[in-house]
C-alpha positions in Angstrom: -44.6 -35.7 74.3 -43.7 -32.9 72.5 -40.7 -32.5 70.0 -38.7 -30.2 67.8 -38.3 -30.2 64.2 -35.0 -30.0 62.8 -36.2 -27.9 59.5 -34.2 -25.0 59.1 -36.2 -21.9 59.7 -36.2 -19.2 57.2 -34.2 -15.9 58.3 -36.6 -12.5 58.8 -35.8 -9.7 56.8 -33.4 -8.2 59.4 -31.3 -12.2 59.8 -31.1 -12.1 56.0 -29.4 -8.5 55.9 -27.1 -9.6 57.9 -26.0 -12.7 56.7 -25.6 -11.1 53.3 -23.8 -7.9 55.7 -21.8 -11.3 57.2 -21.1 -13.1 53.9 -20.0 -9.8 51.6 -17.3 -9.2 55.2 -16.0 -12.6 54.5 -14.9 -11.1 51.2 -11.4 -10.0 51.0 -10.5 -6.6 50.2 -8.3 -7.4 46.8 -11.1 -9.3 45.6 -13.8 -6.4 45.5 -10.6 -4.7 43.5 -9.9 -6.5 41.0 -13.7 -7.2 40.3 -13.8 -3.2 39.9 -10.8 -3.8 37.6 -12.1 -6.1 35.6 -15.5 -4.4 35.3 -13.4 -1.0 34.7 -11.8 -2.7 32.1 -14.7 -4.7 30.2 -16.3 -1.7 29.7 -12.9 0.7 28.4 -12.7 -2.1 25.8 -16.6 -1.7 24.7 -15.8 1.7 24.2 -12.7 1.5 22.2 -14.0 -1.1 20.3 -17.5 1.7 19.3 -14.8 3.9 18.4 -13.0 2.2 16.5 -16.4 0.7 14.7 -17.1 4.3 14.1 -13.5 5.6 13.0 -12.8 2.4 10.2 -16.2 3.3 8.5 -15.7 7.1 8.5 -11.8 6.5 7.1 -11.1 7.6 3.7 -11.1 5.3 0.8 -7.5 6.0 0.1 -6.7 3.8 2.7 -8.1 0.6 1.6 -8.3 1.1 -2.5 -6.7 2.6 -5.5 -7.6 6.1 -5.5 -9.9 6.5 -8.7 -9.9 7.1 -11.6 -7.1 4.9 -12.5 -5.9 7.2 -14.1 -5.4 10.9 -12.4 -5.3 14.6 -13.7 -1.6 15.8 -14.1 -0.6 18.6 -11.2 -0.8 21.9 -12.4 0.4 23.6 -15.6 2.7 26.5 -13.7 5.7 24.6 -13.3 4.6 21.5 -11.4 5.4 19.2 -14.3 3.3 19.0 -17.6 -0.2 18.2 -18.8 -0.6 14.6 -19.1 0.7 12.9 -22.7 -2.3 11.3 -24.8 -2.4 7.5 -23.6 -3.4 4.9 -26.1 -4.4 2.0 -23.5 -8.0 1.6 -22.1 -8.7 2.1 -18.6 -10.2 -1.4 -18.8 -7.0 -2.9 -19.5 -5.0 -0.8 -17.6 -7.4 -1.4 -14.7 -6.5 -5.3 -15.0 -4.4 -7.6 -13.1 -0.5 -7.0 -14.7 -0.4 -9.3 -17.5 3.0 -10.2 -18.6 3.6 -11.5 -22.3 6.4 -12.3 -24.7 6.1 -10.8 -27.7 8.8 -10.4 -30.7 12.0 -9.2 -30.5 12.9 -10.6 -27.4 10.3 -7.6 -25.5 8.4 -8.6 -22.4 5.0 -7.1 -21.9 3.9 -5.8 -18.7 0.5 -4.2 -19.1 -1.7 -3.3 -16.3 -2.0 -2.6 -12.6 0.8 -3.8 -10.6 -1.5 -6.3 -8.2 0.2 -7.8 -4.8 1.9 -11.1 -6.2 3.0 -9.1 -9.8 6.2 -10.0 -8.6 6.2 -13.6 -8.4 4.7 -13.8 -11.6 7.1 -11.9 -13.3 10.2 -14.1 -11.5 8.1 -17.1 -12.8 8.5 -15.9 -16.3 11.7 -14.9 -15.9 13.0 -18.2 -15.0 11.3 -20.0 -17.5 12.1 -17.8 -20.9 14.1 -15.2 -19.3 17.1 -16.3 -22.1 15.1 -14.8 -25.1 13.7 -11.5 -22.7 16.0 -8.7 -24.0 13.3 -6.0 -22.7 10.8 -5.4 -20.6 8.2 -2.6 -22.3 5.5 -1.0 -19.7 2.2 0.1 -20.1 1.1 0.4 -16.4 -0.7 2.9 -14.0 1.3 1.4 -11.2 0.2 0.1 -7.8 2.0 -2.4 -5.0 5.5 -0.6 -4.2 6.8 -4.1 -3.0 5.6 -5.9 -6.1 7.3 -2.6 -8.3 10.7 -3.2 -6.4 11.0 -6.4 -6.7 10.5 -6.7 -10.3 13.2 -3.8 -10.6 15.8 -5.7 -8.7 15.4 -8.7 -10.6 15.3 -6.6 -14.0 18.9 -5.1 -12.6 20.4 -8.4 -11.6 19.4 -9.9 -15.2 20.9 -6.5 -16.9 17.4 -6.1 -18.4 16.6 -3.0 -20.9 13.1 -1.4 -20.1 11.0 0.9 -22.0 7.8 2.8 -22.6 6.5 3.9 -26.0 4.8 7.1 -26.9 0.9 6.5 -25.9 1.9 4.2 -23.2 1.9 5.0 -19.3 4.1 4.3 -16.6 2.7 6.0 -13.5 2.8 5.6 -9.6 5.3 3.1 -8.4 6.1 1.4 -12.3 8.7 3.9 -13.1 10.5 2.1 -10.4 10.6 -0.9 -12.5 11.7 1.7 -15.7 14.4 3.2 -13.9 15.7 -0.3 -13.2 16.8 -0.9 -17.1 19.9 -1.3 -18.0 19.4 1.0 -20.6 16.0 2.6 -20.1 14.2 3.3 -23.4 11.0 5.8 -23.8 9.5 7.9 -26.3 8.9 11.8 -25.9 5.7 11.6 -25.7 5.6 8.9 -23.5 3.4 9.0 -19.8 5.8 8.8 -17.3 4.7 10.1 -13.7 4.9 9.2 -10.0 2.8 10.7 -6.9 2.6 10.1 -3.1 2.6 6.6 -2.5 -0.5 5.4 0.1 -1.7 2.9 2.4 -2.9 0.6 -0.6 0.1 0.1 -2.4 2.5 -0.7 0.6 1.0 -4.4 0.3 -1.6 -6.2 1.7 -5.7 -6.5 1.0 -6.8 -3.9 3.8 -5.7 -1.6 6.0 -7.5 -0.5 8.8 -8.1 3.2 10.2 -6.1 2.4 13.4 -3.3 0.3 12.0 -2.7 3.4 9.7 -2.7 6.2 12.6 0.1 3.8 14.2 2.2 2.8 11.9 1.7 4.7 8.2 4.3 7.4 8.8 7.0 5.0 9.6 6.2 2.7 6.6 6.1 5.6 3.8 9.4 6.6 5.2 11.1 2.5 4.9 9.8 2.4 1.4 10.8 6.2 0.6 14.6 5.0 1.8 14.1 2.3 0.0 12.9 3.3 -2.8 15.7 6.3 -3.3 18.4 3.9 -2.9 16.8 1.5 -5.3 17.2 4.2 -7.8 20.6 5.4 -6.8 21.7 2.0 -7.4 20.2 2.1 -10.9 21.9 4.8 -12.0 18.9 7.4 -11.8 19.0 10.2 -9.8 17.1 10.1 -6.3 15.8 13.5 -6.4 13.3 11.9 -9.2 11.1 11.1 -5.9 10.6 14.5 -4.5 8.7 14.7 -7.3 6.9 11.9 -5.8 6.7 13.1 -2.7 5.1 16.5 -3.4 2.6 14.9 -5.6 -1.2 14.0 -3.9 -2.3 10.6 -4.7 -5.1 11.7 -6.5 -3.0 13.5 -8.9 0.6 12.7 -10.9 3.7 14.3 -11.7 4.3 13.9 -15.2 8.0 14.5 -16.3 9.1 16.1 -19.5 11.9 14.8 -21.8 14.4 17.7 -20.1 13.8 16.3 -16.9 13.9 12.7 -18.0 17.5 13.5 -19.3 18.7 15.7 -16.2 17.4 12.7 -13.9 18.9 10.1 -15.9 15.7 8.1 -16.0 16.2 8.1 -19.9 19.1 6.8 -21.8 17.9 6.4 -25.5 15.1 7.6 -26.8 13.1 5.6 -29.4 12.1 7.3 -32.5 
């Protein structure tokens, strides 16, 4: 007697098109959809994400790093301020982290680039020997804004003098901290410039190319209200920073001892 095996039997070419035909029915219309989405998606992000490989290594320098050299022509000789002063302090040192010492007389020395967390070290000090701090003398070539303010408020609130001998510099965002002095001391032939602040100096390690597009234009303008009404509160004229503001970054206003005086940035001048 004859029987029949239960084993399934394998489907011909034309029963297997039509069971996948069958099983891709059985799928439902929103499904296929957002599988397109999705796919759609996946690959907009690989894209963005080559272009935005490609735009953060072609963006310039300025954007993540002090523009060099640390120390930058003066603007032009035909009004736009005057050739820089002759500077005693080495690049090397005034390339350093800010370095803040006590010396005689009641002066505290800050000397060097105003690094993210300058601030902190400077209300350290402060608390600890601020009684026999009289002065604060600078020798800087500038750098974080936030660090700059910071120090300047607490140099207001503590009815601080500051000052800046001939040879010595006080560039980019320290005469913020200068124009903070109670009285505000300098020599004639003292360095004392500012220029557009940039993406480095805002705070921060990095910034990247697209963080910059988005939200640079809205930062420079917080800090340049800020930093005007820092100075108004100080006693110094605001329109010191269109000085600023006209400046490249890879150049610096340097003011002469008339415009010191008109802008009030000066007080006394040391002999």
């Amino acid at each position: 007697m004859t029987g029949q095996s239960d084993a399934p039997v394998a489907p011909g070419r034309s029963g297997l098109a039509g069971t996948i035909r069958a099983r891709l029915e059985r799928i439902e219309d929103g499904a296929i959809i957002r599988f397109a989405f999705f796919a759609l998606l996946a690959g907009t992000i690989g894209v963005l994400y080559v272009d935005y490989r490609e735009l953060n290594a072609n963006a310039p320098q300025t954007l993540t790093a002090v523009p060099q050299p640390i120390l930058p022509p003066a603007t032009t000789s035909d009004g736009d301020g005057r050739p820089r002063p002759p500077i005693t302090s080495s690049p090397e040192l005034l390339e350093s982290p800010l370095e803040i010492t006590l010396g005689t007389g009641g002066i505290l020395r800050l000397t060097g680039t105003i690094d993210p967390g300058a601030s902190a070290r400077f209300a350290s000090e402060i608390e600890a020997r601020g009684e026999y701090v009289e002065a604060v003398q600078l020798d800087s070539p500038g750098g974080a804004v936030d660090d700059a303010l910071a120090i300047g408020r607490l140099i207001r609130e503590k009815q601080l003098s500051t000052r800046v001998e001939d040879g010595g510099l006080c560039a980019s965002s320290c005469p913020i901290i200068f124009a903070s002095g109670v009285q505000r001391m300098a020599g004639r032939q003292a360095a004392i410039g500012v220029h557009q602040i940039y993406a480095a100096a805002l705070g921060g390690n990095s910034v990247d190319a697209l963080s910059v597009a988005g939200v640079a234009m809205a930062d420079a303008q917080s800090i340049t209200a800020e930093i005007t009404r820092h100075l108004s509160l100080s006693g110094v004229d605001p329109a010191l920073w269109l000085h600023a503001l006209e400046t490249p970054p890879d150049r610096l206003y340097y003011f002469d001892a008339g415009e010191m005086e008109t802008l009030n940035l000066v007080t006394d001048w040391l002999p």
